[in-house]
TISEKE-116086 format. One record per residue (C-alpha): x, y, z; residue number from 1. Coordinates in nm, 4 decimals. Layout:
TISEKE-116086
         u         v         w  num
         X         Y         Z  NUM
...
//
This chain:
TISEKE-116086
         u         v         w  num
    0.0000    0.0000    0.0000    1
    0.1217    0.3570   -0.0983    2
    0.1210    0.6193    0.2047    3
    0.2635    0.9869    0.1656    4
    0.5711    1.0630    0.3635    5
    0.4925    1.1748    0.6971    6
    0.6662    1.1891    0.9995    7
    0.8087    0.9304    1.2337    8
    0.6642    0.8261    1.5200    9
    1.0141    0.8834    1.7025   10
    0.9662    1.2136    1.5885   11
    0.6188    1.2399    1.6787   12
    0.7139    1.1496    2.0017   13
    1.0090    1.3857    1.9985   14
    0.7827    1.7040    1.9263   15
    0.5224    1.5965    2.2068   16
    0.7963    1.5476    2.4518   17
    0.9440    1.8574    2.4395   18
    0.6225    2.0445    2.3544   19
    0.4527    1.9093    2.6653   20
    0.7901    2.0000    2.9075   21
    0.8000    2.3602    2.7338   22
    0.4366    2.3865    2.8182   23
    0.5018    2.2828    3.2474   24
    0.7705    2.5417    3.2082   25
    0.5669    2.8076    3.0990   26
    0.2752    2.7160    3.3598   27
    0.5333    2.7091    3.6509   28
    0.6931    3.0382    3.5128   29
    0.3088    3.1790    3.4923   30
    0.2561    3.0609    3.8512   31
    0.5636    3.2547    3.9685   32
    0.4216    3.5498    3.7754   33
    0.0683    3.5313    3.9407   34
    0.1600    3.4095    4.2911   35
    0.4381    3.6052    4.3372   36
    0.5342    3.9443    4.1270   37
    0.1780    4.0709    4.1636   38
    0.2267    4.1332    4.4929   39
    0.5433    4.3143    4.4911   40
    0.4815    4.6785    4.4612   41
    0.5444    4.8823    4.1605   42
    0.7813    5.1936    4.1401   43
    0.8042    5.4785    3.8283   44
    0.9920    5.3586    3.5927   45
    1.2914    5.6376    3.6302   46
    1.3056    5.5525    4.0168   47
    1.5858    5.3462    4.1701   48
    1.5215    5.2426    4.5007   49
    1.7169    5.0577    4.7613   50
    1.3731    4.8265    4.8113   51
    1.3269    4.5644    4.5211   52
    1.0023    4.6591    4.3113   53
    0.8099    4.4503    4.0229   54
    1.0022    4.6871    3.7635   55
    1.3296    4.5360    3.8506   56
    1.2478    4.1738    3.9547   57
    1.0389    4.1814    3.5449   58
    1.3741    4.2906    3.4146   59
    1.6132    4.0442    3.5925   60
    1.3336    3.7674    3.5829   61
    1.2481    3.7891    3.1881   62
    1.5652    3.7424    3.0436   63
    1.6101    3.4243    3.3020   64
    1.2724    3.2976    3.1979   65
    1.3395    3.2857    2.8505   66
    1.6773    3.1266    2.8631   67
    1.5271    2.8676    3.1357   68
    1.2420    2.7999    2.8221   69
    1.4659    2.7526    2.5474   70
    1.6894    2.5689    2.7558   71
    1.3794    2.3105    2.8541   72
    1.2758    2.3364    2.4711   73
    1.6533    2.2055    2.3429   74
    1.6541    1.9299    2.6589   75
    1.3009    1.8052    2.5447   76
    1.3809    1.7509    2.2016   77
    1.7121    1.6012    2.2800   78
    1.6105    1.4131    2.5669   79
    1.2901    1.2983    2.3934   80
    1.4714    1.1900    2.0957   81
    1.6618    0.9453    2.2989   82
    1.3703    0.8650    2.5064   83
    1.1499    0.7971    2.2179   84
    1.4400    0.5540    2.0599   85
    1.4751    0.3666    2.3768   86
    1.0526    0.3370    2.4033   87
    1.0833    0.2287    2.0013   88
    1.3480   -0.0181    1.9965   89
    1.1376   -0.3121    2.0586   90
    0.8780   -0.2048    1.8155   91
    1.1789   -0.1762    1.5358   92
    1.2750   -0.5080    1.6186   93
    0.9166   -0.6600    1.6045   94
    0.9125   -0.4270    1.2451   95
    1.2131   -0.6175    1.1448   96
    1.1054   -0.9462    1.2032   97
    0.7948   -0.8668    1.0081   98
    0.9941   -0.7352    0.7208   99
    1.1924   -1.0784    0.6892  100
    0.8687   -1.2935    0.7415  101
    0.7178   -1.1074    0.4268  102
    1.0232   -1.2255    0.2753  103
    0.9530   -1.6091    0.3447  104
    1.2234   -1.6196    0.6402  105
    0.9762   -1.7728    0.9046  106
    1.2666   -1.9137    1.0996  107
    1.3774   -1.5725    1.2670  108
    1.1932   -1.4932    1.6391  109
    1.2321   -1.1496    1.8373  110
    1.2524   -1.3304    2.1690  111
    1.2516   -0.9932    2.3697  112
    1.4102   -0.9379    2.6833  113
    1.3095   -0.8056    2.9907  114
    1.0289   -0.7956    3.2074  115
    0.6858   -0.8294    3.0514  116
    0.5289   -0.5151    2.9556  117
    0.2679   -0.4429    2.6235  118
    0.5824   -0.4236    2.3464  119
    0.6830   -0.7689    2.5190  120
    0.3433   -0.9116    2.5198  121
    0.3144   -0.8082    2.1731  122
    0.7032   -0.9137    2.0562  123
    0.5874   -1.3010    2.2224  124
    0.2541   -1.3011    2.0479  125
    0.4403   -1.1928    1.7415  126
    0.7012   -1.5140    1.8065  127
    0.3994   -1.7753    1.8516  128
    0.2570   -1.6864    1.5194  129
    0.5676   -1.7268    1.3434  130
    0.6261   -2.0387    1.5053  131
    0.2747   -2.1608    1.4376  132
    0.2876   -2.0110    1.0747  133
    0.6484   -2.2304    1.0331  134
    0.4361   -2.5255    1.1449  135
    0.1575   -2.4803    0.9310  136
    0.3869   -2.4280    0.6226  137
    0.5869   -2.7332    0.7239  138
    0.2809   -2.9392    0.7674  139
    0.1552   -2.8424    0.4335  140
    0.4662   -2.8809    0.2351  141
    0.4631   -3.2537    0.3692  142
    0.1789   -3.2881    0.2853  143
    0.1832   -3.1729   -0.0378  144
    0.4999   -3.3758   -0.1140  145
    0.3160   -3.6887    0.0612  146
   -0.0097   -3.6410   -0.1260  147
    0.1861   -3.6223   -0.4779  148
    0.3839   -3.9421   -0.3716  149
    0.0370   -4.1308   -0.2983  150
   -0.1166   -3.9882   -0.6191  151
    0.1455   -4.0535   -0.7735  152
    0.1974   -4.4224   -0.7035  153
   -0.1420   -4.5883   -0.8671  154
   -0.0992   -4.3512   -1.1532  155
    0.2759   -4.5522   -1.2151  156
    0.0711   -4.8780   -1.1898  157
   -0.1618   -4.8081   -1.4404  158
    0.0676   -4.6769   -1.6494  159
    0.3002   -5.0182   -1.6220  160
   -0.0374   -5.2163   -1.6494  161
   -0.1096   -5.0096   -1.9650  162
    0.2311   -5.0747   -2.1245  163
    0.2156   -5.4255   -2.0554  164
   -0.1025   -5.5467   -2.2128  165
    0.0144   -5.2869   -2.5270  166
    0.3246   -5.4770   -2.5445  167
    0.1463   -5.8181   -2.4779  168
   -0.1467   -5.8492   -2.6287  169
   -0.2373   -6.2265   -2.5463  170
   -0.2286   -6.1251   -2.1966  171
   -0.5038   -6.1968   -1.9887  172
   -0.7412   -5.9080   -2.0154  173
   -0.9534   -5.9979   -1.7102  174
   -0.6852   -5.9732   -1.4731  175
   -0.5963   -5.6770   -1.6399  176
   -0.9051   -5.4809   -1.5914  177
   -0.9274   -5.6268   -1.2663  178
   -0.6425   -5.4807   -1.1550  179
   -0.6831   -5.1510   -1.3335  180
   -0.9823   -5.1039   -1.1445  181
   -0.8361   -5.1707   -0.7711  182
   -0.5571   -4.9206   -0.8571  183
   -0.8361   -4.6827   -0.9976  184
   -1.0428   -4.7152   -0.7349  185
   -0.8126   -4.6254   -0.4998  186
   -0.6661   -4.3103   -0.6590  187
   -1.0528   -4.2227   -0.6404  188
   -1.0745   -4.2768   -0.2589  189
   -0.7388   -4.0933   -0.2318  190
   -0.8896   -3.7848   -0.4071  191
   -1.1922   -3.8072   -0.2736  192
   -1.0162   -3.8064    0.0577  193
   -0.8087   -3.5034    0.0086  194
   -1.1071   -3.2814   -0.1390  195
   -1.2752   -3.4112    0.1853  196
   -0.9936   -3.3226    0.4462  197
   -0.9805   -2.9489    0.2621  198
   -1.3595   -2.9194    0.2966  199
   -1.3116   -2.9573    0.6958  200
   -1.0450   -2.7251    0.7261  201
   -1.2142   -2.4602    0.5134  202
   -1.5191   -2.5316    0.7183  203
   -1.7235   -2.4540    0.4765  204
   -2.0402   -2.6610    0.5918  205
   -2.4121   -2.5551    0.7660  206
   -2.4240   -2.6242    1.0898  207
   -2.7605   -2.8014    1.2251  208
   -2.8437   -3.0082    1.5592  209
   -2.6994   -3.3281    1.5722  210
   -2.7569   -3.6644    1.7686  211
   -2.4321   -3.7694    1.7981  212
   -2.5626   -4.1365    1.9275  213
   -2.7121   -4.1656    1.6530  214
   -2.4117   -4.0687    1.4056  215
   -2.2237   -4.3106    1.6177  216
   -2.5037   -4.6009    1.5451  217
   -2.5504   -4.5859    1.1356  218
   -2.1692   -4.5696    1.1433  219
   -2.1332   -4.9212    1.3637  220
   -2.4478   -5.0411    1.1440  221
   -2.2415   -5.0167    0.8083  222
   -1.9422   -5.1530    0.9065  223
   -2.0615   -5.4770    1.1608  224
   -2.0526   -5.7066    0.8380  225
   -1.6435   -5.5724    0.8003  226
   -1.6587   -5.6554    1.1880  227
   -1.7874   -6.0194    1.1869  228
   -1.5876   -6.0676    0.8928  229
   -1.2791   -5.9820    1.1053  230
   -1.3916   -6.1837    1.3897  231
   -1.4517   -5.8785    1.5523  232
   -1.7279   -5.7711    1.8651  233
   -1.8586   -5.3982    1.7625  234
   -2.0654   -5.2479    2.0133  235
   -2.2645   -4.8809    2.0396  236
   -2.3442   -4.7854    2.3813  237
   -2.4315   -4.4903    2.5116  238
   -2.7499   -4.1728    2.5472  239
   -2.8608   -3.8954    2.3398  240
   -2.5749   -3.6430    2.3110  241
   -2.6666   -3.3528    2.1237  242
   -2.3987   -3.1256    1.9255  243
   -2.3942   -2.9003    1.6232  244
   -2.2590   -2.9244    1.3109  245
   -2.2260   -3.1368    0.9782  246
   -2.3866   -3.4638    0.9720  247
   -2.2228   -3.5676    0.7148  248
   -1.8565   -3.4733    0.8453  249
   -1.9711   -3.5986    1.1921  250
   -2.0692   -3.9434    1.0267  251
   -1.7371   -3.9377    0.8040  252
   -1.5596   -3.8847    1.1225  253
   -1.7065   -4.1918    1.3143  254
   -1.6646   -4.4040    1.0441  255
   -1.3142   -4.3556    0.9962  256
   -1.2926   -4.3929    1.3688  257
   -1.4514   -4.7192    1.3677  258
   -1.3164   -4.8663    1.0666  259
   -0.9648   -4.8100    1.1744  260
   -1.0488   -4.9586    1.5663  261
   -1.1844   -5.2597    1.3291  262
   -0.8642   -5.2747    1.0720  263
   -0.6230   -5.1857    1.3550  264
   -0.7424   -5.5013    1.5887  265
   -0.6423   -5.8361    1.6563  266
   -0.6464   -6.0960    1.3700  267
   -0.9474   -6.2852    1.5540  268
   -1.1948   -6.2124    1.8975  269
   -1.1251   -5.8564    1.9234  270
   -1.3487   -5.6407    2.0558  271
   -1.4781   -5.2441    1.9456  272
   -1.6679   -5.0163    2.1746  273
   -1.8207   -4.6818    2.0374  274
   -1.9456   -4.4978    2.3083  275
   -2.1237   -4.1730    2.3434  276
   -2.2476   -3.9095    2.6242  277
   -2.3058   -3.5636    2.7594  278
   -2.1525   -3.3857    2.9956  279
   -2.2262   -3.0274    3.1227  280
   -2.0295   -2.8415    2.8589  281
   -1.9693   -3.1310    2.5726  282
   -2.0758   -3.4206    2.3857  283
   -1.8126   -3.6765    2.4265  284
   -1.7745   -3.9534    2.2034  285
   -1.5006   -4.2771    2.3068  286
   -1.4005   -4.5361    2.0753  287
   -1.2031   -4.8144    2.2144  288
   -1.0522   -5.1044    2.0346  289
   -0.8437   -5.4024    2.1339  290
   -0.4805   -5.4815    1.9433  291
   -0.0843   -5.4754    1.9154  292
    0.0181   -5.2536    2.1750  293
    0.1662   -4.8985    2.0386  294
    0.4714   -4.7280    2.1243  295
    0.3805   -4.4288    2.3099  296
    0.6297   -4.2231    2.0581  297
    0.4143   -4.3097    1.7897  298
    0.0179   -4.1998    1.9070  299
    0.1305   -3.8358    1.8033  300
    0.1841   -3.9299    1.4647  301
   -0.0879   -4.0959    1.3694  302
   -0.3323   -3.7721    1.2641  303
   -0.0351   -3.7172    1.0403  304
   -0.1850   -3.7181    0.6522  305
   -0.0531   -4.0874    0.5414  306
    0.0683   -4.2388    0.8623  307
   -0.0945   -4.6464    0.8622  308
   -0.0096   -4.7496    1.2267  309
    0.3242   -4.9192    1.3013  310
    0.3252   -4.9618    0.9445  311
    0.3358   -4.7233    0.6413  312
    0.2491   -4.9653    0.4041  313
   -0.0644   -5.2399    0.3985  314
   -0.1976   -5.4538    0.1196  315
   -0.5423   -5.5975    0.1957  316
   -0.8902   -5.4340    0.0814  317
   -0.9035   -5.2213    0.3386  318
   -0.5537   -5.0490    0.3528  319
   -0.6982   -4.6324    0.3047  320
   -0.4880   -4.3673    0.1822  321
   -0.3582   -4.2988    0.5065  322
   -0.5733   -4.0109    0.5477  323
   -0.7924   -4.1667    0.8063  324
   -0.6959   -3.9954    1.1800  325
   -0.6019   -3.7027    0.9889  326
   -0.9758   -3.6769    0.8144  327
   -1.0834   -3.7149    1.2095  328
   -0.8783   -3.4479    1.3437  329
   -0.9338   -3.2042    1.0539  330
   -1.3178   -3.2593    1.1284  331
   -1.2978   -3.2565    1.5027  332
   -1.0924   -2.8959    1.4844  333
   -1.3621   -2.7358    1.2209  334
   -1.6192   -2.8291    1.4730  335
   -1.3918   -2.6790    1.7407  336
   -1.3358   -2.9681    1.9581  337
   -1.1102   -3.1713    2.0876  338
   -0.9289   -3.4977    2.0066  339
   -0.6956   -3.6962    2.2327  340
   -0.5388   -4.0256    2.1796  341
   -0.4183   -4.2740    2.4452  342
   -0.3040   -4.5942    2.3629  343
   -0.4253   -4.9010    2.6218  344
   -0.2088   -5.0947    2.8116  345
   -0.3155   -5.4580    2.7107  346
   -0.3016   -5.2939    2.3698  347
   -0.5355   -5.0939    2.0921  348
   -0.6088   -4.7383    2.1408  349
   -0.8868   -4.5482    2.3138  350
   -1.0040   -4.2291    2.1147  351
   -1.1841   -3.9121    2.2697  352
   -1.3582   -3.7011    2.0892  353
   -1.5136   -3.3811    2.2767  354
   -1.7406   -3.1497    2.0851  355
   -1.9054   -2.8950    2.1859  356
   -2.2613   -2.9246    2.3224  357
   -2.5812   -2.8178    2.1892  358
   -2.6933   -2.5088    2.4259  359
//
């Protein structure tokens, strides 16, 4: 944006520093003036006398006055030039770190000494947004490099597949087209996925009153035949707990949620409990799942985009895109909750979801 030239604010400060002590001098001088020469008695002007009178304490007084002002006019503007740089330091430094941010240098913080005062408070705010800007852009450029590497991948296949049945033409086509459309299908559920994960953090939904029992029901309804197919108990307990926001999202969020406690689970008699309930200022849903005990190091990784459990790789039907926990936590945050992960001693992981609660 183009300004005019205008003063600094050092300046500025300068001007009204010494204007303000020039103005107490002249007060104090006009107090002397009122409170004190009035009463001293007058004499002719041509008359000398031993006694002091108003005529000669005006003529020895003026002259001192006016020095004493110009002196206080030349100490303000010095004085409050220094003052003014001392009081404008910190908000040069905060100026400069701004100046290399807008440059792409998110690395550099102020980290002001001192105690705290409001160019402090402001200098540490100033830090934490860099720092959380740094993580954001970090985040995203994995991401971005992670998402390209996915897409990336079933594209390759198809392309080999392609090139094989061109260069072999008695190949079976079947298997072919089979296999075209797993790779297919999954670059669809990867997309699908990502357009999904960018509508939560946009949060560009309606809100409306939801059950969240009842979210948490359809989604352990469509996936018990993946359950008893896994050898797996699924169970919904719980009462009517009443949020707001987008049913679909919600119901995305549970089922990814319940799908991974079902994927993530031991190879035979495991068990999955979705729970919900309301407390006084939330709607809390738990899901709990039996399996392979996880290294505590790894729980904060897992609503990382593409991170698949202790492994980053799986081959059966229902591998995902590795988007999963990071689908859950991009919902949970657009609906301004909260989402903690604690793995279980015996093994598996219990999931807490708080949301807030309908008023």
């Amino acid at each position: 944006m183009t300004r005019r030239p205008g003063l600094s604010a050092r300046l500025k400060l300068t001007i009204s520093y010494a204007g303000f002590l020039l103005l107490a001098g002249a007060l104090l001088l006009a107090v002397v003036w009122v409170f004190l020469l009035r009463y001293v008695p007058d004499s002719p002007r041509g008359l000398l006398g031993v006694a002091p009178n108003r005529y000669l304490l005006v003529r020895v007084f003026a002259p001192a006055a006016a020095t004493a002002l110009a002196f206080l006019l030349v100490f303000g503007l010095l004085g409050g030039w220094v003052l003014a740089g001392r009081m404008l330091a910190p908000l040069t430094r905060i100026a400069d770190a701004a100046r290399m941010a807008s440059n792409g240098s998110l690395s550099h913080r102020i980290r002001m000494e001192g105690p705290k005062d409001e160019f402090r408070e402001l200098a540490d705010a100033f830090d934490t947004m860099l720092e959380q800007l740094q993580s954001h852009l970090g985040e995203q450029q994995r991401f971005a490099a992670n998402a390209s590497h996915e897409l990336r991948t079933p594209l390759a296949i198809s392309q080999t597949l392609l090139d094989v049945a061109r260069n072999d033409p008695t190949r079976d086509q079947g298997e072919l087209i089979e296999r075209l459309h797993t790779v297919n299908t999954r670059a669809i559920d990867l997309t699908e996925a990502l357009l999904l994960l960018t509508r939560a953090d946009r949060r560009s939904f309606t809100r409306e009153p939801i059950d969240l029992s009842l979210i948490a029901e359809e989604a352990t309804e469509t996936l018990l035949p993946l359950a008893e197919q896994r050898q797996i108990t699924l169970n919904a307990t719980g009462e009517k707990t009443q949020t707001v926001g987008s049913a679909a999202l919600l119901l995305r969020m549970v089922t990814n949620l319940v799908q991974n406690a079902i994927v993530h689970n031991l190879p035979a008699d495991g068990t999955v409990t979705v729970h919900t309930e309301s407390q006084h200022d939330a709607s809390v849903l738990r899901v709990e799942n039996t399996g392979h005990r996880l290294p505590p190091e790894l729980v904060p990784t897992l609503t990382e985009p593409f991170q698949r459990g202790t492994t980053r790789i799986r081959t059966d039907e229902h591998a995902g895109v590795g988007l999963g926990l990071a689908i859950v936590h991009s919902i949970v945050r657009a609906h301004d909750g909260t989402l903690d992960l604690t793995p279980r001693p015996t093994g598996g992981l219990l999931v807490t979801i708080r949301l807030p609660a309908t008023p």
